[in-house]
mmCIF file of the N, C-alpha and C atoms, coordinates in Angstrom:
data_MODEL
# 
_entry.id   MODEL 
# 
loop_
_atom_site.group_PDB 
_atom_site.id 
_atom_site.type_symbol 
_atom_site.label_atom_id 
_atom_site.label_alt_id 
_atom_site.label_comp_id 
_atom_site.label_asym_id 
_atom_site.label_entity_id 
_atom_site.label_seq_id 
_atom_site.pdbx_PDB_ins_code 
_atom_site.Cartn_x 
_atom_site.Cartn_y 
_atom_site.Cartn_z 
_atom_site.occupancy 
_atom_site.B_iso_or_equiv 
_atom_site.pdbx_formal_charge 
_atom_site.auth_seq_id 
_atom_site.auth_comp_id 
_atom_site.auth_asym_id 
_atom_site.auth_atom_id 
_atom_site.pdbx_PDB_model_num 
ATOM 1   N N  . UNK A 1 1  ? 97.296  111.824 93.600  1.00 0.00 ? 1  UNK A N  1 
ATOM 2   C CA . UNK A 1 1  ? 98.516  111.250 93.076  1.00 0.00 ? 1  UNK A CA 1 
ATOM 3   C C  . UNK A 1 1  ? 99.004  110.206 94.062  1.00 0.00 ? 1  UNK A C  1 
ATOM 4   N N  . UNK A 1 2  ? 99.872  108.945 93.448  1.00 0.00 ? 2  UNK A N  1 
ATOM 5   C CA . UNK A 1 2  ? 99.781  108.023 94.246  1.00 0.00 ? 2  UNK A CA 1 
ATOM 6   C C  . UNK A 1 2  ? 101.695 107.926 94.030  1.00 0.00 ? 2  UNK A C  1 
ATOM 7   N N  . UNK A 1 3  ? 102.212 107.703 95.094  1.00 0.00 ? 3  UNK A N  1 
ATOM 8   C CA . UNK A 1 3  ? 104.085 107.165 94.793  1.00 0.00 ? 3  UNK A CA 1 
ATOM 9   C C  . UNK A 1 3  ? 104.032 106.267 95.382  1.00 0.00 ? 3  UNK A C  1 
ATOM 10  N N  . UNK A 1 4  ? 105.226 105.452 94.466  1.00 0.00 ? 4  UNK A N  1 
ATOM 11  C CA . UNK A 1 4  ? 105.462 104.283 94.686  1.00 0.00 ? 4  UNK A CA 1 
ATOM 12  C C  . UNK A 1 4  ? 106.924 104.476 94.757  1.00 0.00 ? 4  UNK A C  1 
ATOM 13  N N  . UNK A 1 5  ? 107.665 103.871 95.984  1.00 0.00 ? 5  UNK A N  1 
ATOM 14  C CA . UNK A 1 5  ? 109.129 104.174 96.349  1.00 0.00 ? 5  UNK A CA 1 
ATOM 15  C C  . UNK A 1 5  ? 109.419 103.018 96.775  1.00 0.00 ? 5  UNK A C  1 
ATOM 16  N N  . UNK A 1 6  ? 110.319 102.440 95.891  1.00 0.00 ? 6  UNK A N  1 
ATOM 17  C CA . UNK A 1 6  ? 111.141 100.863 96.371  1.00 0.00 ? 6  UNK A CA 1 
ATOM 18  C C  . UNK A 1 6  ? 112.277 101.296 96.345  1.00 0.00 ? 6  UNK A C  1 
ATOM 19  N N  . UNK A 1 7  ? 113.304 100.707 97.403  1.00 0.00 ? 7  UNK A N  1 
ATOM 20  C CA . UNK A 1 7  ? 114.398 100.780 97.859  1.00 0.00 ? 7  UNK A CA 1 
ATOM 21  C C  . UNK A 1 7  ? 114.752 99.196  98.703  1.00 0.00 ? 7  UNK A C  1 
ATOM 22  N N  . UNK A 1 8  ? 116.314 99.631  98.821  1.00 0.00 ? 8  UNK A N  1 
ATOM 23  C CA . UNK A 1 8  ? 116.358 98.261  100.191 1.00 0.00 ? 8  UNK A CA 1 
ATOM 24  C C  . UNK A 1 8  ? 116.747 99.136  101.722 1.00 0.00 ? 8  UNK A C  1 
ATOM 25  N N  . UNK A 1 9  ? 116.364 100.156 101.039 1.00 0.00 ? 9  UNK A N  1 
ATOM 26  C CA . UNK A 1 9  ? 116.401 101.057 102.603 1.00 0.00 ? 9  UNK A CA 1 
ATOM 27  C C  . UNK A 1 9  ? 115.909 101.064 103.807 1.00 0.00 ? 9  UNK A C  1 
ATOM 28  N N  . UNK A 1 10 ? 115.751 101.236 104.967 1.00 0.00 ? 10 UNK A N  1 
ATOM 29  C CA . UNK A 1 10 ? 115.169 101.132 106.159 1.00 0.00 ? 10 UNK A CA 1 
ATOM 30  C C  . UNK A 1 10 ? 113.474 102.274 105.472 1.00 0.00 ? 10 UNK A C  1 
ATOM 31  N N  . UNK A 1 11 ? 112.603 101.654 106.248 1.00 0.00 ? 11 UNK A N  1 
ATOM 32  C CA . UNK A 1 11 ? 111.152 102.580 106.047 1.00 0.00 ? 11 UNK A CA 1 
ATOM 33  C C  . UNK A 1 11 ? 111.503 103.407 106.551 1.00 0.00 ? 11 UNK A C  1 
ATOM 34  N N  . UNK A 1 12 ? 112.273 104.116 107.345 1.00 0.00 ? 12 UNK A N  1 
ATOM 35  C CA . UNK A 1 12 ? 112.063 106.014 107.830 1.00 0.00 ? 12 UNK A CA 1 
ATOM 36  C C  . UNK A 1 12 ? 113.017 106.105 106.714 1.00 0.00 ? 12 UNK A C  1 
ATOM 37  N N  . UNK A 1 13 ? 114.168 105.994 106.346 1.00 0.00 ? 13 UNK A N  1 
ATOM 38  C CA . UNK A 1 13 ? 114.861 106.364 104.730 1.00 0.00 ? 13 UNK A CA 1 
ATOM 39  C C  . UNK A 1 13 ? 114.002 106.686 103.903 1.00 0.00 ? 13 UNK A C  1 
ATOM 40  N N  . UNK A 1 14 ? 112.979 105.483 103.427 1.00 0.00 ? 14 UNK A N  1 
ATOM 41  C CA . UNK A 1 14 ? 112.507 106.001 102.456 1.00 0.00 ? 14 UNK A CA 1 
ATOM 42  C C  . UNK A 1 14 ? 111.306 107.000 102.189 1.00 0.00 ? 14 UNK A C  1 
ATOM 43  N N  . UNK A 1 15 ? 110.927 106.905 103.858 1.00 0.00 ? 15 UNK A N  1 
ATOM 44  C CA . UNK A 1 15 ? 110.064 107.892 103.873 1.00 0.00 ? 15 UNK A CA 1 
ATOM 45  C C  . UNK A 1 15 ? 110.696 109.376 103.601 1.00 0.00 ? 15 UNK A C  1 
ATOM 46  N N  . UNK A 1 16 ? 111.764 109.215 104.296 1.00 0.00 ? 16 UNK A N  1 
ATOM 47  C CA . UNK A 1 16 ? 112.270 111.340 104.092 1.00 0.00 ? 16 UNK A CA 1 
ATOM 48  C C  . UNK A 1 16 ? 112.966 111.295 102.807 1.00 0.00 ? 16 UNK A C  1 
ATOM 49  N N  . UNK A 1 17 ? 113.060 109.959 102.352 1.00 0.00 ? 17 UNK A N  1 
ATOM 50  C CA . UNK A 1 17 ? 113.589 110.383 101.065 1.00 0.00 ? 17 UNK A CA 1 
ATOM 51  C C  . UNK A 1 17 ? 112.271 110.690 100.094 1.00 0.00 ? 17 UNK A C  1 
ATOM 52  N N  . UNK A 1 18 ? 110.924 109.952 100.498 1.00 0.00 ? 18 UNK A N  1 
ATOM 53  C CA . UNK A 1 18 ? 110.289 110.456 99.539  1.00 0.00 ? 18 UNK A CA 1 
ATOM 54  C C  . UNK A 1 18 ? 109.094 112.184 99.755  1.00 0.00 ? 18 UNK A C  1 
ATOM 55  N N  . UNK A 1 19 ? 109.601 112.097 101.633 1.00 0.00 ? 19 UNK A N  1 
ATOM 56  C CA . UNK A 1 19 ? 109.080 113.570 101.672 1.00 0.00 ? 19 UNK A CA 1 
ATOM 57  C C  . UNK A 1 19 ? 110.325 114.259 101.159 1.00 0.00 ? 19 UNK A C  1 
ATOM 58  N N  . UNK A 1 20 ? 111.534 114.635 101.163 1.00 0.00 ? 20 UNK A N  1 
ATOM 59  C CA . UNK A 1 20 ? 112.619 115.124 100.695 1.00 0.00 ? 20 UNK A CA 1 
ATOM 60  C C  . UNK A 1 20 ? 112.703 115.593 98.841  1.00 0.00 ? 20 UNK A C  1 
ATOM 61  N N  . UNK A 1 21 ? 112.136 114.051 98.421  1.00 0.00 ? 21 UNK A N  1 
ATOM 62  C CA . UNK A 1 21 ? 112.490 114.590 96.920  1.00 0.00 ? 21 UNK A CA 1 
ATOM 63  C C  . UNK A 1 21 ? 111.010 114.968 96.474  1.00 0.00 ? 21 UNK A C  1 
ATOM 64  N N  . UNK A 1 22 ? 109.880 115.156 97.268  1.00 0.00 ? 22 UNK A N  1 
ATOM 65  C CA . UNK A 1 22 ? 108.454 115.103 96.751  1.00 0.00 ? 22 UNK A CA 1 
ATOM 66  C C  . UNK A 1 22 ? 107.266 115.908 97.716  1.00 0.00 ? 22 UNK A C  1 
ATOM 67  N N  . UNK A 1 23 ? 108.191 116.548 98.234  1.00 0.00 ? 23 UNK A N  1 
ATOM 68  C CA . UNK A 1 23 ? 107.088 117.585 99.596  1.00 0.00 ? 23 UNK A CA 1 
ATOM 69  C C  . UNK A 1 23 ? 106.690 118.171 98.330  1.00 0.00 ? 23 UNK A C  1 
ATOM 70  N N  . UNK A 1 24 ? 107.023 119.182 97.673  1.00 0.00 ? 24 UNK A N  1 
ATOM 71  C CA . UNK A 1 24 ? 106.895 120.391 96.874  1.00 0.00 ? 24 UNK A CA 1 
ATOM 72  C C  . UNK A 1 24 ? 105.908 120.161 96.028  1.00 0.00 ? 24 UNK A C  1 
ATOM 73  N N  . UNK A 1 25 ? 105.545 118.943 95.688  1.00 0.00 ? 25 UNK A N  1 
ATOM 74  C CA . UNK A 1 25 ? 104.667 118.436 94.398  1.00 0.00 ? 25 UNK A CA 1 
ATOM 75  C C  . UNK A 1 25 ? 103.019 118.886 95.521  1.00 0.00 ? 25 UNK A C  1 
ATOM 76  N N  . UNK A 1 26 ? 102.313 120.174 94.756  1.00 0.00 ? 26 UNK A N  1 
ATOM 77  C CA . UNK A 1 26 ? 101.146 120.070 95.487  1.00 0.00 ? 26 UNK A CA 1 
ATOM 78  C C  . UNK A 1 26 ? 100.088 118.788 95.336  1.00 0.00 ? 26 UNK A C  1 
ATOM 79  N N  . UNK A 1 27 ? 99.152  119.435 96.733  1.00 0.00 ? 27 UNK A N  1 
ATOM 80  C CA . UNK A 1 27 ? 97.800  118.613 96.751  1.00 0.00 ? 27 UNK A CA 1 
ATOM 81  C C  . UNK A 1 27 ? 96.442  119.046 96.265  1.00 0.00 ? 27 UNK A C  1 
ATOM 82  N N  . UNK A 1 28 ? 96.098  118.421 94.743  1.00 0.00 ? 28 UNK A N  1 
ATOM 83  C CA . UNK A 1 28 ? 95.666  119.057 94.675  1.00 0.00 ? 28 UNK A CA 1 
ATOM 84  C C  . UNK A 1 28 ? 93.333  118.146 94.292  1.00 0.00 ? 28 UNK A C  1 
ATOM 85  N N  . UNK A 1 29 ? 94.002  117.347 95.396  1.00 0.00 ? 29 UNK A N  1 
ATOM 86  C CA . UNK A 1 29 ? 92.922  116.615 96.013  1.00 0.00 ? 29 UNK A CA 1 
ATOM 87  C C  . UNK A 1 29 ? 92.358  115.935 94.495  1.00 0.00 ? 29 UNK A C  1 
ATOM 88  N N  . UNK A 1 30 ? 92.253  115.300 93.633  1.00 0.00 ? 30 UNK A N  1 
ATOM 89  C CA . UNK A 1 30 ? 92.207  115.085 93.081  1.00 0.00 ? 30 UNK A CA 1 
ATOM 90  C C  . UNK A 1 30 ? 91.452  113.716 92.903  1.00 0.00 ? 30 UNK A C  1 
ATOM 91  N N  . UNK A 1 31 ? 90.473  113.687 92.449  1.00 0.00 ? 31 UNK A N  1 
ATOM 92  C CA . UNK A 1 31 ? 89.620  112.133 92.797  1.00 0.00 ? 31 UNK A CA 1 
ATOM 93  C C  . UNK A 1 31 ? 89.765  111.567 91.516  1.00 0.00 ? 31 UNK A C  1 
ATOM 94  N N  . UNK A 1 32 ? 90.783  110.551 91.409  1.00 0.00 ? 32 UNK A N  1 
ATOM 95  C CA . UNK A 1 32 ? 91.284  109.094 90.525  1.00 0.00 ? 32 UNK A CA 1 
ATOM 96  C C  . UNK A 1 32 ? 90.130  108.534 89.816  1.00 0.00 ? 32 UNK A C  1 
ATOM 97  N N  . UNK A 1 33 ? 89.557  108.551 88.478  1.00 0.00 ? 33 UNK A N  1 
ATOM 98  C CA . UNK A 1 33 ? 88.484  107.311 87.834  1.00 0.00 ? 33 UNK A CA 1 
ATOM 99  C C  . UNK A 1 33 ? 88.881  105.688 88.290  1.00 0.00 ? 33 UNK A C  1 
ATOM 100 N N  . UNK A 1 34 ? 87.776  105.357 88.586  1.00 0.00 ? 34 UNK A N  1 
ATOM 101 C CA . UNK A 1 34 ? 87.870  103.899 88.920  1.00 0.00 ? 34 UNK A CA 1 
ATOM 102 C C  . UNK A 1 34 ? 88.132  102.882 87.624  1.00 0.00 ? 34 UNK A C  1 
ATOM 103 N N  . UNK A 1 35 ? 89.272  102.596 87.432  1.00 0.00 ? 35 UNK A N  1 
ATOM 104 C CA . UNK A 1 35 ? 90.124  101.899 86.649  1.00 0.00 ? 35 UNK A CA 1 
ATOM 105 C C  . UNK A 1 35 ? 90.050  100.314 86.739  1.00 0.00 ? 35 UNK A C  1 
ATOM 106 N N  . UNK A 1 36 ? 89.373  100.171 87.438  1.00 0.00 ? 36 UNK A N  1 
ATOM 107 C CA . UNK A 1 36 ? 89.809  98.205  88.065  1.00 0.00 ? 36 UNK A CA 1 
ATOM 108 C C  . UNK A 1 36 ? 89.360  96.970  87.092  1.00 0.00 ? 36 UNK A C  1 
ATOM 109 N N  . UNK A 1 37 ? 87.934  98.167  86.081  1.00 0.00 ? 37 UNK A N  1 
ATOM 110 C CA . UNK A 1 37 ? 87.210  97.298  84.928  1.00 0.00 ? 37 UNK A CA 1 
ATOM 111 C C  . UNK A 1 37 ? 88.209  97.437  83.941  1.00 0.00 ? 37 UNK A C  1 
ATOM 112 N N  . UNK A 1 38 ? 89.438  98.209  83.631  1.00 0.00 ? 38 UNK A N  1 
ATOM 113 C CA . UNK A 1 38 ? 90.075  98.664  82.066  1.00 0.00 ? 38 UNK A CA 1 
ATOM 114 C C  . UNK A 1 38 ? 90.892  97.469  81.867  1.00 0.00 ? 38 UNK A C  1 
ATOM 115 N N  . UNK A 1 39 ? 90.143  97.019  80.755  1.00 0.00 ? 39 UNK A N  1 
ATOM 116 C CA . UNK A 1 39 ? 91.699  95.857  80.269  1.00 0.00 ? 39 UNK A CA 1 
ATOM 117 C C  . UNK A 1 39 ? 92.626  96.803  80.233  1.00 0.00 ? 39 UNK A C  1 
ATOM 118 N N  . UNK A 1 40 ? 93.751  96.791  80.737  1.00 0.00 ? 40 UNK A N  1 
ATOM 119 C CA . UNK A 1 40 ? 94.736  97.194  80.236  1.00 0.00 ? 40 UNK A CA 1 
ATOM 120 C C  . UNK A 1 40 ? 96.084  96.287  79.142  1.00 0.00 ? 40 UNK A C  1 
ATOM 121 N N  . UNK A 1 41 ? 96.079  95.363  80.160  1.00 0.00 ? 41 UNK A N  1 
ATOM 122 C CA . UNK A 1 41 ? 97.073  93.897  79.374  1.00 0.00 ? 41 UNK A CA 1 
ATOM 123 C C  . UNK A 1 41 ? 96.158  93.149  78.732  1.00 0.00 ? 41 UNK A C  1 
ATOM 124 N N  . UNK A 1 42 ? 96.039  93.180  77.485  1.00 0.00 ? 42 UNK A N  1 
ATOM 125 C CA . UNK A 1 42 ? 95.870  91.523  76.524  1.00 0.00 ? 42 UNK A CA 1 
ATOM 126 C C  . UNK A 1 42 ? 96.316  91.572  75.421  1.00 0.00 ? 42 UNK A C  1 
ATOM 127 N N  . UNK A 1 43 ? 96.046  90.795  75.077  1.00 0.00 ? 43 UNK A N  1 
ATOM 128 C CA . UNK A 1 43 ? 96.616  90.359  73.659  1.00 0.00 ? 43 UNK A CA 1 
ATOM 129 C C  . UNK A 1 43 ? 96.269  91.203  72.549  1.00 0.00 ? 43 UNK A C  1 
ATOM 130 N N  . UNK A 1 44 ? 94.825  91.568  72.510  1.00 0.00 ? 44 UNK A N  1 
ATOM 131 C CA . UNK A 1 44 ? 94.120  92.684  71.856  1.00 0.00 ? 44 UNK A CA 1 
ATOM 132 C C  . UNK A 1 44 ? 94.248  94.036  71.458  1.00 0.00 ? 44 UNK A C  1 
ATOM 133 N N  . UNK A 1 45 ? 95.131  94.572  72.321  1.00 0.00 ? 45 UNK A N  1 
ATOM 134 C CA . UNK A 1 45 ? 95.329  95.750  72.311  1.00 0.00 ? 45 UNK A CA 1 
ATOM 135 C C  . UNK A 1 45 ? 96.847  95.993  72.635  1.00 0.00 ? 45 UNK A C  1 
ATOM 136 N N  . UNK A 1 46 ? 97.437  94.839  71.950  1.00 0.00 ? 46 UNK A N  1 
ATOM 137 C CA . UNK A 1 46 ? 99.010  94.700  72.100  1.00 0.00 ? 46 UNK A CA 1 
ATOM 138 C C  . UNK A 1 46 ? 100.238 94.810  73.488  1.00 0.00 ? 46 UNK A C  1 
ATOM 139 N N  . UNK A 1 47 ? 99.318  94.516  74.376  1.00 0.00 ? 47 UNK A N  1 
ATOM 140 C CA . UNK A 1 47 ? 100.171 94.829  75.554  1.00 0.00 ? 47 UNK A CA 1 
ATOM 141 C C  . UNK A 1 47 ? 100.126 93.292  76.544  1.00 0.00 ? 47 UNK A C  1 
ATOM 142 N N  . UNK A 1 48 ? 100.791 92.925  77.340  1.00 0.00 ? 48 UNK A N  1 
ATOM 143 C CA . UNK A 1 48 ? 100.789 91.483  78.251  1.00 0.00 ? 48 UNK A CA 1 
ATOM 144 C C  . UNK A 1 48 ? 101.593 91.175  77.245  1.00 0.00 ? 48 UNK A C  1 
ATOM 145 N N  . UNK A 1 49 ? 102.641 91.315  76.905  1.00 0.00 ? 49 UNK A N  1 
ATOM 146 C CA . UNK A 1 49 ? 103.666 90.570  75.962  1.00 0.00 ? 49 UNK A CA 1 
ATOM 147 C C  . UNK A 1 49 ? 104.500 90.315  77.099  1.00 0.00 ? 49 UNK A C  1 
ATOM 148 N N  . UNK A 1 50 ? 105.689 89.185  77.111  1.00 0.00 ? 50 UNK A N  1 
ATOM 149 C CA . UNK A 1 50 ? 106.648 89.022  77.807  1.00 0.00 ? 50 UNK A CA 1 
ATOM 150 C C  . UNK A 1 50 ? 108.185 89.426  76.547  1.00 0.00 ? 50 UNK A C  1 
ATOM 151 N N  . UNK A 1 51 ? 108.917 89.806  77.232  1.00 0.00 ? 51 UNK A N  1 
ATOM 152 C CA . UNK A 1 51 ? 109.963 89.951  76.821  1.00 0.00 ? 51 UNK A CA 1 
ATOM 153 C C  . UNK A 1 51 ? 111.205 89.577  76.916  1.00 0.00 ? 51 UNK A C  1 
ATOM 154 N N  . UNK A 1 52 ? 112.316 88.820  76.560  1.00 0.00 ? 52 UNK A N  1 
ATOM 155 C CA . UNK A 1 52 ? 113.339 88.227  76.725  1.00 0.00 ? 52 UNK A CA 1 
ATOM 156 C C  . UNK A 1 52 ? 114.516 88.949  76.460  1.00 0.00 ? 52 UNK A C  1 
ATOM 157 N N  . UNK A 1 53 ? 115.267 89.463  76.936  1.00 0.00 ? 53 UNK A N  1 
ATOM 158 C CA . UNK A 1 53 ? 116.274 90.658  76.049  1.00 0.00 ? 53 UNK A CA 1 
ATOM 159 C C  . UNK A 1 53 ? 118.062 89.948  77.123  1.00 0.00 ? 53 UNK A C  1 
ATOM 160 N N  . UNK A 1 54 ? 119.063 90.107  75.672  1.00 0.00 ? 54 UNK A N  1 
ATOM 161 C CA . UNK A 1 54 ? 120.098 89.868  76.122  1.00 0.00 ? 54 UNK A CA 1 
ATOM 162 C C  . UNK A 1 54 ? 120.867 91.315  76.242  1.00 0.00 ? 54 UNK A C  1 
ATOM 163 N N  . UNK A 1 55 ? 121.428 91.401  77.149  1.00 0.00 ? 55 UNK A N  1 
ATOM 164 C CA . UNK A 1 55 ? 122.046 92.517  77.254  1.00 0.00 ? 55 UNK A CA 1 
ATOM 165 C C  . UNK A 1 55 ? 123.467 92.384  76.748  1.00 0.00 ? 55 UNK A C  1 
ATOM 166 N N  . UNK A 1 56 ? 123.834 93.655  75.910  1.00 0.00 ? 56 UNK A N  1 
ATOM 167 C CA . UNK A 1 56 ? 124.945 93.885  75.064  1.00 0.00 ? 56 UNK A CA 1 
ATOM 168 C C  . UNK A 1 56 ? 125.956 94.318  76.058  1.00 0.00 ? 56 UNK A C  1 
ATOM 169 N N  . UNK A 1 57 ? 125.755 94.605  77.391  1.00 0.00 ? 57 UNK A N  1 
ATOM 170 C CA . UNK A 1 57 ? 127.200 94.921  77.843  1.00 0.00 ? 57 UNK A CA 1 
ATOM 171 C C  . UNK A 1 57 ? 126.897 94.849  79.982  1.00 0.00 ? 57 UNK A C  1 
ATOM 172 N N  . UNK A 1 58 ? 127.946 94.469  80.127  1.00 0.00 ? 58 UNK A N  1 
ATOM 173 C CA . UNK A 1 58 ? 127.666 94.188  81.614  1.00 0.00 ? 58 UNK A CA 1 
ATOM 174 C C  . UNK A 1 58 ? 127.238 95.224  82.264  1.00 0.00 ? 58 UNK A C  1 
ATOM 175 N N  . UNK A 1 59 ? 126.189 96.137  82.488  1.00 0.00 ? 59 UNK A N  1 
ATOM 176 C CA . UNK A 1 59 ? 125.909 97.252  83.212  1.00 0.00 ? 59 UNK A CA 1 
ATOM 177 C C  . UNK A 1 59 ? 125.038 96.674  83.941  1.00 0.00 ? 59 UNK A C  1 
ATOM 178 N N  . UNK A 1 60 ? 124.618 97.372  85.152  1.00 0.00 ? 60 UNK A N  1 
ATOM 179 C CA . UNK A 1 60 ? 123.585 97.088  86.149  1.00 0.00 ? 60 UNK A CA 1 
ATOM 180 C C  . UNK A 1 60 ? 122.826 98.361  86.326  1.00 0.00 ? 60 UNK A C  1 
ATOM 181 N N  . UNK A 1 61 ? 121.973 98.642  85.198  1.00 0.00 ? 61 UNK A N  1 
ATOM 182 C CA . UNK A 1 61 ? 120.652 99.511  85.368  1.00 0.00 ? 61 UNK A CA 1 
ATOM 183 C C  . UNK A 1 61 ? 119.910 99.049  83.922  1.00 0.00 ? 61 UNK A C  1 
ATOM 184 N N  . UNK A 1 62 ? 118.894 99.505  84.437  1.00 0.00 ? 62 UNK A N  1 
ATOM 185 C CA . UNK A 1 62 ? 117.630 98.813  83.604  1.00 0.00 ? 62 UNK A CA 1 
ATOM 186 C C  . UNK A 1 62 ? 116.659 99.978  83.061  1.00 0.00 ? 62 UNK A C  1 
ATOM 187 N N  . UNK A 1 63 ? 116.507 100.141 82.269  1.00 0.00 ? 63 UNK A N  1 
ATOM 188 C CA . UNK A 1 63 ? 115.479 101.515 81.831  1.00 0.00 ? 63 UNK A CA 1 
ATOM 189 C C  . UNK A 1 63 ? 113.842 101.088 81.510  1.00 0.00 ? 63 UNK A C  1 
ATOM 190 N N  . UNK A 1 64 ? 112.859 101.232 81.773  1.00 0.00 ? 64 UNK A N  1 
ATOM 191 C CA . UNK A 1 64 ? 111.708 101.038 81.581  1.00 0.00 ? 64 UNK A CA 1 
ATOM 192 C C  . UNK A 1 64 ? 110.754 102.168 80.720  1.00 0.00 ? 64 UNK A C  1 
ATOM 193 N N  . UNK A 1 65 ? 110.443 101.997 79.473  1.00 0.00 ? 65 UNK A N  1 
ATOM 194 C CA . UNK A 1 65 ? 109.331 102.703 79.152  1.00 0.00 ? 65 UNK A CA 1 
ATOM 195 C C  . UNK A 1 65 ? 108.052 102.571 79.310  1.00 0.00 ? 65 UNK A C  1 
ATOM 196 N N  . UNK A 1 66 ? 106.989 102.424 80.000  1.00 0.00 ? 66 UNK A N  1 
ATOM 197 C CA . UNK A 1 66 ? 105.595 102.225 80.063  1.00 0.00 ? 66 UNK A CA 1 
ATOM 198 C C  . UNK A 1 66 ? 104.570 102.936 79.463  1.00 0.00 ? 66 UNK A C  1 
ATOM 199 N N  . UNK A 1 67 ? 103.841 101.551 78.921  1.00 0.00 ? 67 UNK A N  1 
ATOM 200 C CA . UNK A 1 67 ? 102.903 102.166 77.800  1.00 0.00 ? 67 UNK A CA 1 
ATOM 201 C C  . UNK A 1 67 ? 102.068 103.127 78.326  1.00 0.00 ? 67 UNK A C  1 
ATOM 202 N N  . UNK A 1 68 ? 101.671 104.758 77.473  1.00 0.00 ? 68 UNK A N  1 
ATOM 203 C CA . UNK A 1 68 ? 100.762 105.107 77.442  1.00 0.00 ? 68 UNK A CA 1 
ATOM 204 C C  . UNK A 1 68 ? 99.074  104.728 78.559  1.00 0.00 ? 68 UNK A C  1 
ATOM 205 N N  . UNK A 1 69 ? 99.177  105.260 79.526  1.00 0.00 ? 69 UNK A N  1 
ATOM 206 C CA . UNK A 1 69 ? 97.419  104.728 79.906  1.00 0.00 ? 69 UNK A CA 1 
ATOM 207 C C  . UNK A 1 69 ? 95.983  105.502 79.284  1.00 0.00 ? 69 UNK A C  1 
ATOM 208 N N  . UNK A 1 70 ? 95.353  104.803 79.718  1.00 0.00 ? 70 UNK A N  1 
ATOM 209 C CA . UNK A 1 70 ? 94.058  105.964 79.247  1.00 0.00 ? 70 UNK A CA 1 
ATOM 210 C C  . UNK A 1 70 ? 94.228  107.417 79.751  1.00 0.00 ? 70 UNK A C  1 
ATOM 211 N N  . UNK A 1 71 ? 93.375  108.304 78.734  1.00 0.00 ? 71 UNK A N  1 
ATOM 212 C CA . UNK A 1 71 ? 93.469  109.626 79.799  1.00 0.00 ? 71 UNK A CA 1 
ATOM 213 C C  . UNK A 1 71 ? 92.549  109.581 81.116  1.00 0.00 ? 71 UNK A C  1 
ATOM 214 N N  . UNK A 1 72 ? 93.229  109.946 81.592  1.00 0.00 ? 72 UNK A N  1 
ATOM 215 C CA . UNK A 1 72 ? 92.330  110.643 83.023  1.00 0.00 ? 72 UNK A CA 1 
ATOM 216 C C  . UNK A 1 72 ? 92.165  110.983 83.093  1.00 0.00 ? 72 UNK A C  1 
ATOM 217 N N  . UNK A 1 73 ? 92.007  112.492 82.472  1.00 0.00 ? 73 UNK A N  1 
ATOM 218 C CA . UNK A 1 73 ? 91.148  113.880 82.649  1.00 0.00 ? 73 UNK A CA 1 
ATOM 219 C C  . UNK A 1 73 ? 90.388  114.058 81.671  1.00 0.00 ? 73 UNK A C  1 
ATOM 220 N N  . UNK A 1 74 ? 89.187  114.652 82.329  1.00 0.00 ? 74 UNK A N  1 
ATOM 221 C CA . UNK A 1 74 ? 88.163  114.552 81.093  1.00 0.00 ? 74 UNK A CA 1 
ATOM 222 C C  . UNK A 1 74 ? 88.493  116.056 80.343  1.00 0.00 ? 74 UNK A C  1 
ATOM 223 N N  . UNK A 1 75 ? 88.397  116.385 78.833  1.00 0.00 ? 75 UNK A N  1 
ATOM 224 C CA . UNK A 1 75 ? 88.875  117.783 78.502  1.00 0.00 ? 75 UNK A CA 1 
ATOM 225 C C  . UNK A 1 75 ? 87.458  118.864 78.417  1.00 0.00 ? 75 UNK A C  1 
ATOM 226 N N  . UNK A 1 76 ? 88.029  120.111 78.989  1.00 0.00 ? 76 UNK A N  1 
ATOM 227 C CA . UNK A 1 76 ? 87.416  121.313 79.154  1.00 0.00 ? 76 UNK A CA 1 
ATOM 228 C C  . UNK A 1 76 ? 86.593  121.246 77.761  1.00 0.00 ? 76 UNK A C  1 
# 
């Protein structure tokens, strides 16, 4: 498993923040399929779209849904 932790925090912050909120998650050594050939974005398979969106009200947070990836585990 791989985290990704952006902040504008100092690097030891975000480090104990991400041992803090993420010690507990075991290891469970896990070897990743090599992904680097998968289209993921084109046109083809409906994804690499850009998006333009006006926002209906002055808030400052942003919600992201991300598409679906391939599976990664092969089934029993």
């Amino acid at each position: 498993m791989t985290l990704c932790l952006v902040g504008n925090h100092e690097l030891d912050k975000l480090q104990q923040m991400a041992v803090d909120n993420f010690h507990s998650i075991p290891n469970k050594n896990f070897n990743a399929p090599d992904l680097r050939n998968e289209e993921t974005f084109s046109l083809d398979n409906g994804l690499g779209h850009i998006f333009r969106l006006v926002p209906e009200k002055d808030l400052k947070q942003m919600s992201i849904c991300w598409p679906m990836m391939p599976e990664t585990l092969s089934k029993s």
